[in-house]
C-alpha positions in Angstrom: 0.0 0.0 0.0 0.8 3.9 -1.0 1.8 5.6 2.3 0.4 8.7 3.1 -2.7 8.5 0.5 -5.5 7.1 3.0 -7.7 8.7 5.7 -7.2 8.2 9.8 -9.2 5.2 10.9 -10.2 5.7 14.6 -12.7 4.8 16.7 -16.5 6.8 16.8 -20.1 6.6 18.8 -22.9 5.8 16.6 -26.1 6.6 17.7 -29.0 5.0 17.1 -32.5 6.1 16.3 -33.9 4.3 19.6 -30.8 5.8 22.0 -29.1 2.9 21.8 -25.3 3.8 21.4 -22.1 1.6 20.2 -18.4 2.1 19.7 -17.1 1.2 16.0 -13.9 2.4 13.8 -14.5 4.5 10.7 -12.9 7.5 9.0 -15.8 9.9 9.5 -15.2 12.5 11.4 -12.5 12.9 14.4 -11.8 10.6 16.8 -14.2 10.0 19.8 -17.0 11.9 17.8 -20.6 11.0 17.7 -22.8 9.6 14.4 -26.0 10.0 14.9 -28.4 8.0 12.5 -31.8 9.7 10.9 -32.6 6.2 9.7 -31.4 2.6 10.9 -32.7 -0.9 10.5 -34.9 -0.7 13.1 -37.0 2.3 11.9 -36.8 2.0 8.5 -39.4 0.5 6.3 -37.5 -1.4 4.1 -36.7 -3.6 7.5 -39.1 -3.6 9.5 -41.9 -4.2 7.1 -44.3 -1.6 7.7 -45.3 0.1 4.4 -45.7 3.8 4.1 -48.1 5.5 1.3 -46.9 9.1 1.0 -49.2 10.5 -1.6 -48.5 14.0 -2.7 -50.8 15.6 -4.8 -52.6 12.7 -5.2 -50.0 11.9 -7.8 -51.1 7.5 -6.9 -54.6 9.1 -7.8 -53.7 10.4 -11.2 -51.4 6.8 -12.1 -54.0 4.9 -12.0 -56.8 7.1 -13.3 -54.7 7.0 -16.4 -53.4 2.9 -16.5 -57.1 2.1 -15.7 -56.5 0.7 -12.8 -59.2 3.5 -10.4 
């Protein structure tokens, strides 16, 4: 390996959506500084299997109104 050419690795607290904190290495940020997640696997939908319909402007209105399908 090139010396010189890759970032610090050193230890961070990632923070969970629920509170729930653990210690992990990374190269974000300084050492001993916190990540706090907007989105884990325990809120998101694409884990926990709850489906949100976010309709804006009835935009799932006007899809099927035109595909016949309403």
């Amino acid at each position: 390996m090139k010396q010189g050419i890759h970032p610090e690795y050193h230890t961070i607290k990632v923070i969970m959506t629920d509170g729930t904190e653990y210690l992990t290495r990374s190269t974000y940020g300084q050492d001993g500084e916190e990540l706090r997640l907007l989105i884990d696997s325990k809120s998101h939908p694409a884990y926990t299997g709850q489906r949100r319909s976010m309709d804006s402007e009835g935009r799932i209105d006007k899809f099927n109104k035109r595909y016949g399908r309403g």
